[in-house]
C-alpha positions as CSV (number, residue, x, y, z in Angstrom):
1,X,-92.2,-12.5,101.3
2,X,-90.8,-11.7,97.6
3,X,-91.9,-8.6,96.7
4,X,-95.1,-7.9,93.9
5,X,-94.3,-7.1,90.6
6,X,-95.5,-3.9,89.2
7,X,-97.8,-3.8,85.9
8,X,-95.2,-1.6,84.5
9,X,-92.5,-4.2,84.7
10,X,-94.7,-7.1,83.5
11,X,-95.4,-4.7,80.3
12,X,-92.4,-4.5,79.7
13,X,-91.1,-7.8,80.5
14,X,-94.1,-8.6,77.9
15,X,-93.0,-6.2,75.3
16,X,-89.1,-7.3,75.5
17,X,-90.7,-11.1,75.3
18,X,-92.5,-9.7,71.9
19,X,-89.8,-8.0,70.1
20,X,-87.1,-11.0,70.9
21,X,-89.9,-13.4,69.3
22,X,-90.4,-10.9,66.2
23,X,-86.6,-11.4,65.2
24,X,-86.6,-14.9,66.4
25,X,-89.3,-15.6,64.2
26,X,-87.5,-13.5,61.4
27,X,-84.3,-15.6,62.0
28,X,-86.0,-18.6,61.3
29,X,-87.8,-17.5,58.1
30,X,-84.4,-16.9,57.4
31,X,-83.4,-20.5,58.4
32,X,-86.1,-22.5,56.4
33,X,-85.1,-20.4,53.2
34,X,-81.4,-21.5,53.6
35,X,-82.4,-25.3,54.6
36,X,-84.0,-25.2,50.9
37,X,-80.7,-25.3,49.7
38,X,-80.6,-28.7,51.3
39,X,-82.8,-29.8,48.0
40,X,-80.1,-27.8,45.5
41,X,-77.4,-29.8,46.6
42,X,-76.1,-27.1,49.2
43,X,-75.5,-29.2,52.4
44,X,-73.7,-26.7,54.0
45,X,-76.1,-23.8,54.1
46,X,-78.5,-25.9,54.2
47,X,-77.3,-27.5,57.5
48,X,-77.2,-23.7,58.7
49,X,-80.9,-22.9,57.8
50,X,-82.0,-26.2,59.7
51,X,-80.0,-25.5,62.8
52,X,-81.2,-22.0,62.6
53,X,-85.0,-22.8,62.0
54,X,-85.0,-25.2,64.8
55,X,-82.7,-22.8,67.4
56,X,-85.3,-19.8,66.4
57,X,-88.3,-22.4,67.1
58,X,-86.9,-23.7,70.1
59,X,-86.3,-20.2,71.7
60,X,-89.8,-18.7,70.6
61,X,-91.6,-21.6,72.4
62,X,-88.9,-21.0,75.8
63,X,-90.8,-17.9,75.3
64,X,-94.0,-18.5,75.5
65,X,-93.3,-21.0,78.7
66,X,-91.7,-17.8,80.3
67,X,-94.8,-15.5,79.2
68,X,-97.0,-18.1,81.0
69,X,-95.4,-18.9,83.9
70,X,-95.2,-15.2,84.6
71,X,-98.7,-14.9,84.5
């Protein structure tokens, strides 16, 4: 029988979960201002801001799926 998690640990499993999505979601702010370079002519940055908007989005929903399945 695996043993119960405590409240304490699943606040701050939750609270780790929230910070990580705060600079996730920061990073990709970050990424959708450098894929407007994309429109300037800037391919290279702008392929940097896409791959980083989509990475940040990608991780940010992983963490939602973890949040819930801890539940």
């Amino acid at each position: 029988m695996p043993p119960s998690v405590s409240n304490t640990e699943k606040l701050v499993s939750s609270l780790h979960r929230g910070i990580l999505g705060l600079l996730l979601g920061m990073f990709g702010l970050l990424g959708v201002g450098l894929a407007k370079k994309l429109l300037m002519g800037d391919y290279l940055l702008g392929t940097v801001g896409v791959v980083l908007a989509l990475g940040a989005g990608y991780w940010i929903l992983s963490l939602f799926q973890e949040g819930l399945r801890e539940r």
